[in-house]
C-alpha angles and dihedrals in degrees: 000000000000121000107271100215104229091038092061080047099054089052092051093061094039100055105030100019093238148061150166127220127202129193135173101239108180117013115193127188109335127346139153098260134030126241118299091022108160138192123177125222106196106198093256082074096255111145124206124190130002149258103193105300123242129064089331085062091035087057105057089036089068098042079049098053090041090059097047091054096047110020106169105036091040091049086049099039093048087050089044086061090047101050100037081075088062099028100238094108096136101042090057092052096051092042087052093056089041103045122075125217134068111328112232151180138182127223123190128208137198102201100216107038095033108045105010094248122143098215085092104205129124121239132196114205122212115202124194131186129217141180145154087293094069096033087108083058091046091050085045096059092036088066090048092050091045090065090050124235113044131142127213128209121191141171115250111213135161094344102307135107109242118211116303120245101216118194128169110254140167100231132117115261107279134144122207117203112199117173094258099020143053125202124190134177125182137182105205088174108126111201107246122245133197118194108188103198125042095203116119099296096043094052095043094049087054105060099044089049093048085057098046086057107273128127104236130204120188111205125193143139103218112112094224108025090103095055109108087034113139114234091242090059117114122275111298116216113195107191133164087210112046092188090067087075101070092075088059105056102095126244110290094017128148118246122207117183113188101141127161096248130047093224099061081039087069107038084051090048092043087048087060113040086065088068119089095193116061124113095223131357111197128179116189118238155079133298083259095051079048094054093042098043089050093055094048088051096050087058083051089058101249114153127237100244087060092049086048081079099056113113108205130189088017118202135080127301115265106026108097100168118132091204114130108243092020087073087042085062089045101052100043082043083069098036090062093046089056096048089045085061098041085056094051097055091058096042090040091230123145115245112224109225104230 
């Protein structure tokens, strides 16, 4: 699963009392990251998530690292150069001590010119400060993020971030910095995804699909498949009857089946094809397995317009290996694209063919 934001936050404060969170607040023309990108610095130094890489990152590392060891004169001494440009110097320092809420600034780049990147764009940072102090917030916007889509607004003043008003939405992730608001929308909902077979291309996929964002359950029914897993691995889902699972993957998930025996292949297939609302439905194989399974699921009496779902061979075009975790590669390379598209057609973006 991907990092949630205000979960990897939460952490932060919780184990070492401090953290700094950085978001890309404003992205114009082309950068490394998108808006709202995020990346969270705890005060032992570890660093989750990140904004592009490069100067741009080392950047804000060290701004980051600056803060956390300092946390007080650094906060006062980064508004202080802010607010000299518009004179009210003074008056952004008192209002920091007094005010309560997450302390803030805000840096811009201009990728060339300012760090030497080609990328050209111009990026406006957004820093945020938390201790044990905001850790209630933190717990508060973890249980929102929990239940998926949700959107925050908060007052900006005096360079703190007031409590943030959480309500459930429907939008993309975005975050929109005004001088005295900040709006924020995040969409914390992992696809689903069901892997039926934990042999070497079912582990493997896992795991590289777990860290490009999607929610990963393993199903087999081998008693000791699952033995050697790492805990971080993704669900494990230990069924005599691999079929049963079917009822469980959520509504526009993504199906994978890989198992270890073509008879469980096809009852699983077969499961799944009677349902009208899955995202992707993919069987491994070659052209001859899809011929012969087609044939198998007419006899069962499964229409054309349902086998006309059926993915088989999955992958990308053009890689033909057998190798194990070279077809993994293959296989969560097309599942991105295809998220990638079904995200363009909400967002009404245009994906650029690679």
């Amino acid at each position: 699963m991907a990092a949630r934001l205000w979960q990897t936050c939460e952490e932060a404060v919780r184990t070492t009392g401090a953290a700094v969170l950085v978001r890309l607040a404003k992205v114009e023309g082309s950068s490394p990251r998108e808006n709202g990108a995020f990346m969270v610095m705890g005060a032992d130094g570890r660093i989750e998530g990140s904004v592009g890489g490069g100067q741009l990152e080392y950047a804000l590392l060290q701004l980051s690292r600056d803060i956390l060891s300092s946390p007080q004169e650094k906060l006062v001494a980064l508004r202080e150069e802010g607010a000299s440009k518009s004179g009210g110097s003074q008056a952004c320092v008192q209002a920091l001590q007094e005010m309560q809420g997450p302390a803030y600034v805000t840096r811009s780049f201009t990728l060339g010119p300012d760090t030497g990147q080609c990328c050209g764009g111009r990026i406006i940072a957004l820093l945020q400060y938390f201790s044990a102090k905001e850790y209630s917030e933190l717990v508060k916007l973890c249980v929102f993020e929990a239940r998926g889509k949700f959107s925050a607004s908060a007052v900006l003043h005096g360079g703190r971030i007031g409590p943030r008003e959480c309500r459930p939405q429907l939008l993309c992730d975005n975050i929109e910095l005004k001088s005295t608001s900040l709006v924020e929308s995040f969409n914390s909902v992992d696809t689903p995804v069901f892997i039926w077979g934990a042999g070497h291309i079912g582990r493997f996929l896992s795991v590289l699909l777990a860290e490009v964002g999607f929610d990963v359950t393993l199903v087999d029914n081998r008693p000791d498949i699952f033995n050697g897993l790492h805990s971080s691995n993704p669900k494990n889902f230990h069924l005599k009857e691999p079929a049963r699972a079917v009822g469980y993957l959520p509504s526009g998930g993504i199906a994978l089946v890989m198992s270890h025996d073509h008879a469980i292949d096809l009852e699983v297939v077969h499961a799944l094809l009677c349902r009208s609302d899955l995202f992707f439905v993919g069987l491994i194989g070659s052209k001859t397995k899809r011929a012969r399974f087609l044939r198998r699921l007419r006899a069962l009496g499964v229409l054309p317009a349902q086998l006309e779902k059926l993915v088989c061979p999955i992958g990308i075009a053009g890689l033909n290996s057998k190798q194990p975790k070279q077809i993994a590669v293959s296989v969560c390379a097309q599942l991105l694209q295809l998220s990638a598209s079904q995200n363009c057609l909400k967002t009404g973006r245009t994906l650029q063919k690679i």
